[in-house]
N, C-alpha and C positions, 0 to 999 in steps of 0.2 A: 469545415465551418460554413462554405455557402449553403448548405443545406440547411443549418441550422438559421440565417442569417436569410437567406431567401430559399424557402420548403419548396421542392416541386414534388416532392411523394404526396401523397393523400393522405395519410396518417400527421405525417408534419402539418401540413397545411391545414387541418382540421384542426391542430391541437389551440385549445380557448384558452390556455394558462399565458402569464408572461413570458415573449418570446426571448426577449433579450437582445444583446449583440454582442456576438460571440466573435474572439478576435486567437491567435494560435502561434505558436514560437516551437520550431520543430529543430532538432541540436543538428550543428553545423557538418558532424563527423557521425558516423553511426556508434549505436550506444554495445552493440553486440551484432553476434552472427546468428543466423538462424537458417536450417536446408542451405548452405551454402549462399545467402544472399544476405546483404548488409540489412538491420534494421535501427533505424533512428526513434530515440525519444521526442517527445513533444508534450506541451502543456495546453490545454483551451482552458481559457476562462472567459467569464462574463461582466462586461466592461461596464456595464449597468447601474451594479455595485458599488462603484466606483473602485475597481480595481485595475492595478496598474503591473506590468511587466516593465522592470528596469533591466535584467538581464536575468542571460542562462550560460551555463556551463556542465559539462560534462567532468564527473570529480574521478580521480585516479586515486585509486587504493591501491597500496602497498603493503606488505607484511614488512616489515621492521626487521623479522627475528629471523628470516633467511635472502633476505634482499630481494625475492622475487616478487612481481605482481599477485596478488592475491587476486585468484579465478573465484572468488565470493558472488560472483552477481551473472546472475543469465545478461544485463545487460548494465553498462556504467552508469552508477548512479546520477540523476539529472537535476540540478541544483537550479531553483527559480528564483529570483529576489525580487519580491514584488512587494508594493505597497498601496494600501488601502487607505486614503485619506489620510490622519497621520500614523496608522499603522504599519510598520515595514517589520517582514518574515520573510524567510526562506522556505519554501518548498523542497523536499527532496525526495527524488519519485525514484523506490527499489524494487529493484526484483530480486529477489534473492535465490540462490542460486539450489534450485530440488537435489537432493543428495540420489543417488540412484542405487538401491538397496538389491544385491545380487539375489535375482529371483528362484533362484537353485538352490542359496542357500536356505529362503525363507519355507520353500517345498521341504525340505529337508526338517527343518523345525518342526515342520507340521504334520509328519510322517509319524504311524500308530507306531508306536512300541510294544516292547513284548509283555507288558502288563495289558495291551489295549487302548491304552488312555494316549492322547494327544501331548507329544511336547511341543513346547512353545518356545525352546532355550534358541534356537536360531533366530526368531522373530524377534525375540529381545534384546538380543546383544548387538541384531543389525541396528534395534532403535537407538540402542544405547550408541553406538557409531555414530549414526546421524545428528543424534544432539550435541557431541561432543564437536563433530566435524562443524555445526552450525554455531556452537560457542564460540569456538576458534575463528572462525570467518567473521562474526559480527563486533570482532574486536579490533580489526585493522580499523572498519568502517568509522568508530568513534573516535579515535587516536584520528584520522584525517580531516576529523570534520573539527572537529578542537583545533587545528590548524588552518583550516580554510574559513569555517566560521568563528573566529574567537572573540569578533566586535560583534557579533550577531546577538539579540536580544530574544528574539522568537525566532526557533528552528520547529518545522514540522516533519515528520517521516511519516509516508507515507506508502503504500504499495503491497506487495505480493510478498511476505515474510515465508512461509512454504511448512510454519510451524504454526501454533496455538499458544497464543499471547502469554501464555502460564508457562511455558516449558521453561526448563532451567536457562536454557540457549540464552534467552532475553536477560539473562542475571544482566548482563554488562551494559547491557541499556538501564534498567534499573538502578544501579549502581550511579550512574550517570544522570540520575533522577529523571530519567524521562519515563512515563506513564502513557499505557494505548487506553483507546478512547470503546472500542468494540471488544465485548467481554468474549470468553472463549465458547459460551453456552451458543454465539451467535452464527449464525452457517454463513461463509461467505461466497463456497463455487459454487458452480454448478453441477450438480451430480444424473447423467443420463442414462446408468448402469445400476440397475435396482441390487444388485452383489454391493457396490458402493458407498461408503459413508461420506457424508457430509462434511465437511472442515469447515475450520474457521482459522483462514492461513492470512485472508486481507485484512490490513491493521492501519489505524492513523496513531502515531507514539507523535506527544506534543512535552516540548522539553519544560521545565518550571513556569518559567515567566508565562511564556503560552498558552498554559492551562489557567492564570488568572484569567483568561478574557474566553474562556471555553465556558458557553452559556450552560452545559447538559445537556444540549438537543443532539442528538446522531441517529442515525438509521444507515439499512439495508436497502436498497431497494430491490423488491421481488419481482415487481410487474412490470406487464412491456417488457419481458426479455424474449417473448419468441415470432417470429414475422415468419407468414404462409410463402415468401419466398425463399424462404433457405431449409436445405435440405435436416431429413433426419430420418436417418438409419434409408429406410426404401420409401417413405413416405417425406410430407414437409411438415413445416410448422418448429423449423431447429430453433436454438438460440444464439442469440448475435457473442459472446461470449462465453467464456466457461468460469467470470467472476459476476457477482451481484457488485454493482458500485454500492458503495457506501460513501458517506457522509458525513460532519459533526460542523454546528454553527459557532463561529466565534464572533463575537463584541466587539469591534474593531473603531468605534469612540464612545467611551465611556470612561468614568470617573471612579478611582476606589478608595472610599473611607481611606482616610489617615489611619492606619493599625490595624487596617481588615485587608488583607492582601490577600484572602482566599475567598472573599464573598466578595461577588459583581453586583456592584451598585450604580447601573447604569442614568447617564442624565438624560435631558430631554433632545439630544440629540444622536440618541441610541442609532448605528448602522448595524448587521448583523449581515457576515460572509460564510457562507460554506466552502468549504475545502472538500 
């Protein structure tokens, strides 16, 4: 955040938008492992806003139905409880955990038969694995948070889901009435192997109440992902990750009709926060 706070790059330092003041709460314990070296979650936000960090905690998923820790998450979910003027939400930043589809198997799917024609029966069953494996795991997740947040009014999830908003997977979220904000037509990595398709794995799911004060506005952002000092492939010009951040504005003081609890009827003292 001092870079953000005080730019000594030239691109920072040029940039004419508002700069902000950006403040950062990074978890006490690490959130996961990664090449055998610890890596910790963190949240930055822009205190500007008027947005406030009351606390963070790192949340523990357990599976219920064999008593072990549920391995669901590249890294443990990161819960923020912050509040905006008189708005207070939770933040919860996931990474959900890529299923790893044995590459042998899917070679084999894809092997001519003795008509000529391509099957596909490996490549489908591994999907069918994956979704079911990803069913299974995003159910602990809910069952925990019904327990840790149960006075909470507005929950947001946010992060790296590793599927497409549509997929059955999310039934359980749905079920749970929470709704994503980034439709699945939307690309969210980065793709730098032209053989590659596109996804749309980064998701904001906002639970009921939440999505009363959800204005409509979200985005992708596509630009300014690449700087002439990082590498790519034998030449430079790489990109600083391999996700588009995304975005979506909520209402955070605003007023709604008596009996209109799905249309936002903001007053004259409308703020408006992204997430």
């Amino acid at each position: 955040c001092s870079e953000l706070n005080h730019g000594s790059l030239r691109r920072v330092r040029e940039w004419s938008g508002p700069k902000g003041e950006w403040r950062w709460q990074v978890s006490e314990e690490p959130a996961g492992f990664v090449f055998q070296g610890a890596e910790f979650a963190a949240f930055i936000y822009n205190v500007c806003h008027g947005i406030q960090l009351v606390s963070a905690t790192l949340l523990s998923v357990h599976d219920n139905n064999n008593g072990k820790s549920a391995k669901t998450f590249t890294r443990k979910p990161y819960l923020g409880y912050f509040k905006c003027y008189d708005f207070d939400f939770v933040l919860v930043s996931l990474h959900i955990k890529t299923i790893q589809i044995n590459k042998r198997k899917i070679e084999k799917g894809n092997n001519v038969n003795k008509n000529g024609s391509k099957s596909d029966t490996g490549t489908s069953s591994s999907g069918e694995s994956q979704k079911n494996a990803e069913l299974s795991q995003l159910a602990p997740l809910i069952t925990a948070m019904k327990e840790k947040l149960m006075n909470e009014k507005n929950v947001i999830l946010l992060g790296d889901f590793n599927l497409h908003p549509d997929d059955a997977a999310f039934d359980v979220l749905r079920e749970a009435f929470y709704s994503n904000i980034v439709p699945s037509e939307a690309f969210t990595d980065i793709v730098d192997d032209s053989d590659e398709e596109a996804q749309s794995y980064d998701n904001i799911w906002l639970n009921p109440n939440t999505r009363k004060v959800y204005t409509g506005n979200w985005g992708v952002v596509q630009q300014g992902m690449n700087h002439l000092a990082i590498p790519c492939g034998w030449g430079w010009g790489g990109v600083v990750s391999s996700h588009y951040p995304i975005y979506c504005d909520l209402c955070t003081h605003s007023d709604l009709h008596q009996g209109q609890t799905d249309i936002l009827q903001p007053n004259g003292n409308l703020e408006e926060v992204s997430v």
